[in-house]
N, C-alpha and C positions, 0 to 999 in steps of 0.2 A: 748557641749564641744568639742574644737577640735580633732579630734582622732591620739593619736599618738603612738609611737612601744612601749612607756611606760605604756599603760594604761591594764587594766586586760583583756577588751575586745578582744585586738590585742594579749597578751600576749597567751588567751587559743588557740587558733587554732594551735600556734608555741607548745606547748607542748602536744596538742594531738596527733601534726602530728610525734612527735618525741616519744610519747608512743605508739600512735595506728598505726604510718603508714597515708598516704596522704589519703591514699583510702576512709578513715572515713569521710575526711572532702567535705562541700559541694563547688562546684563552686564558689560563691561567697566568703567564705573563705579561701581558694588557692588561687584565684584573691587578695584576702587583703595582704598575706601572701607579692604578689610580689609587690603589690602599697605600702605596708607599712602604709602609712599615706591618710586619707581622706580629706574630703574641711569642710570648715566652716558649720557646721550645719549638716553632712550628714559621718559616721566615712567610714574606709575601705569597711567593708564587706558590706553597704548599698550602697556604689559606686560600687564596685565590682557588685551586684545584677542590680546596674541601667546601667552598662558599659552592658552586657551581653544583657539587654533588646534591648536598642537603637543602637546596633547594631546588634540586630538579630541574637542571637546565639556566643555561643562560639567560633564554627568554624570560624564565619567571624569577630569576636571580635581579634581574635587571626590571621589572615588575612589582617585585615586591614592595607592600606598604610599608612605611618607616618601624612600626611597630614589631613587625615580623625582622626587620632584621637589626633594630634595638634588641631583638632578645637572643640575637646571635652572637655566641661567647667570642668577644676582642675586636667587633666594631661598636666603637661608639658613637658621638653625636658626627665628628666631624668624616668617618670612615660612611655614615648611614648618610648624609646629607649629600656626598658625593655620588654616592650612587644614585639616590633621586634626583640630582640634578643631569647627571648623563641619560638615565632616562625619561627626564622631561624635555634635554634640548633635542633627542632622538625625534619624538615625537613633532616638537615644533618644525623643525626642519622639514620631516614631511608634513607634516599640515600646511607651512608656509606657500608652498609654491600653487596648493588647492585654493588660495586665498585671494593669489594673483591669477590664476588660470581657470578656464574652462573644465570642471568636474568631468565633465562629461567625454573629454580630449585625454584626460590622465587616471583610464580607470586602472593600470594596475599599482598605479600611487595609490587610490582609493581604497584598494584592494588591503596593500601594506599597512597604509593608516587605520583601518579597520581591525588588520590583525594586531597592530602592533595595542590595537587597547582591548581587545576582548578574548584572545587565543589562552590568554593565562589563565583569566578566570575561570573558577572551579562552582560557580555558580550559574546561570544563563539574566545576561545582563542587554537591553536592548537600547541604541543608542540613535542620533539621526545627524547628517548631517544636512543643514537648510542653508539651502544655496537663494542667490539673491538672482535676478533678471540675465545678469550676462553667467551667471551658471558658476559663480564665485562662492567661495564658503564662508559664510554668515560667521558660522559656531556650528561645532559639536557638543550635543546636550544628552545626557541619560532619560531616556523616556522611564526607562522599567529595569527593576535587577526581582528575580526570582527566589527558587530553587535550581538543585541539580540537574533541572528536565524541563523547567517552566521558566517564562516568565509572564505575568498580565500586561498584553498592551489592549488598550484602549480606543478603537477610532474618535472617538470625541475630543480624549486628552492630546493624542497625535497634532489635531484639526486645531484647538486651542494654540499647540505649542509653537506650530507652526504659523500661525497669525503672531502670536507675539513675537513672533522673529522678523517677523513682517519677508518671508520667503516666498520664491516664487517658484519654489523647487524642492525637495530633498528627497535626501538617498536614505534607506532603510537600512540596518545594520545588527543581528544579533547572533551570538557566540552558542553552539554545541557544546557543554563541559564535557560530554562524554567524546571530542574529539571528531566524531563523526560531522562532514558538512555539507552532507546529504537533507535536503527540505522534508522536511516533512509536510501530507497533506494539510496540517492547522496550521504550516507556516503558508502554503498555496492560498490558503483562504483566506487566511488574513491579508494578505497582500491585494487581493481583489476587492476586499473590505474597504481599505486602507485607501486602493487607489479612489477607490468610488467617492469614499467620505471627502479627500482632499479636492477631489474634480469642482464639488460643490462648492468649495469657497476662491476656486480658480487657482489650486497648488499641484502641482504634477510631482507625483511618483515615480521618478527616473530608475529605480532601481531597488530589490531588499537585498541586501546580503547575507549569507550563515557563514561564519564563520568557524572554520574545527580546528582543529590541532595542528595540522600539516596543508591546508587547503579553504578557498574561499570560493563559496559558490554563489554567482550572478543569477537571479530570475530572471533578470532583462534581458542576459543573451542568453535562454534559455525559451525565450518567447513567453513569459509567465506575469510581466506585469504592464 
């Protein structure tokens, strides 16, 4: 039977979440709550269960580019739009509070915001965020996206970007696709590169981060930048 917002199925999860709180409910039933309706033969929460598998995990379910899950059978425009926007307001919400506060006071906000954009990626993508005078966040901008093992950053292009931001600060930020987020030596150096380049035009290096899989590692409490 097709499954729809009328049936009792779809019905419980909406009033336990609204007796018990979201927290009760499983993954897959949060996932129905936002698809509403399932496909022929398969209701909400058993799509919700198969969406989470085939793409490997919440995090990257909840990641994925529109394209990737336009081509997943029995979401369309309005099932795909929904999910990007949950995970766009994800994102804003922590960024928000970086915006009004001290970076430097909310590292493991920093932390999350970082993972929440580059832990997915399956390529190594390197991003910055440029904070202004009272240690506020400007913007988040892509310096570099790579390979599976690489990316090219640039001290000169960093030094630019960060002038056009007109910053007085940023934090360093790039993703491990092999999950590991263990620095590597060319990430140590670069960092010493990077600080030295930015000193020049009076912009501090408060921090790079690697981000893996399951973890985010600080050079700056590390003693490294």
């Amino acid at each position: 039977m097709p499954y729809t917002p009328e049936s009792p199925s779809c019905e419980r999860p909406r009033e336990r979440l609204l007796r018990h709180g979201a927290q009760v409910l499983t993954t897959p039933e949060l996932l129905a709550i936002l698809l509403r309706t399932g496909t022929r033969g398969r209701n909400a929460i058993e799509m919700g269960r198969d969406l989470v598998s085939h793409f490997g995990g919440l995090r990257r379910l909840l990641s994925a580019e529109p394209d990737a899950l336009l081509a997943y059978p029995g979401l369309g425009n309005a099932k795909t739009c929904e999910l990007v926007a949950v995970q766009e307001l994800s994102r804003r919400a922590i960024e928000e509070p970086l915006r009004t506060g001290r970076a430097l006071s909310q590292p493991e906000r920093v932390k999350q915001f970082c993972t929440l954009r580059l832990a997915h990626l399956r390529v190594e993508h390197c991003i910055a965020l440029f904070l202004d005078t009272r240690l506020q966040l400007i913007e988040c901008a892509e310096l570099a996206r790579g390979t599976l093992s690489h990316a090219s950053i640039y001290p000169r292009e960093v030094v630019k970007a960060a002038l056009q931001h007109h910053a007085a600060a940023l934090i360093l930020a790039h993703n491990h696709p092999s999950g590991v987020a263990e620095p590597s030596p060319a990430d140590i150096a670069l960092t010493r590169q990077l600080k030295q380049a930015l000193a020049l035009v009076d912009v501090r290096l408060l921090d790079h981060l690697v981000v893996g899989a399951h973890e985010v590692v600080s050079l700056a409490e590390r003693g490294q930048v």
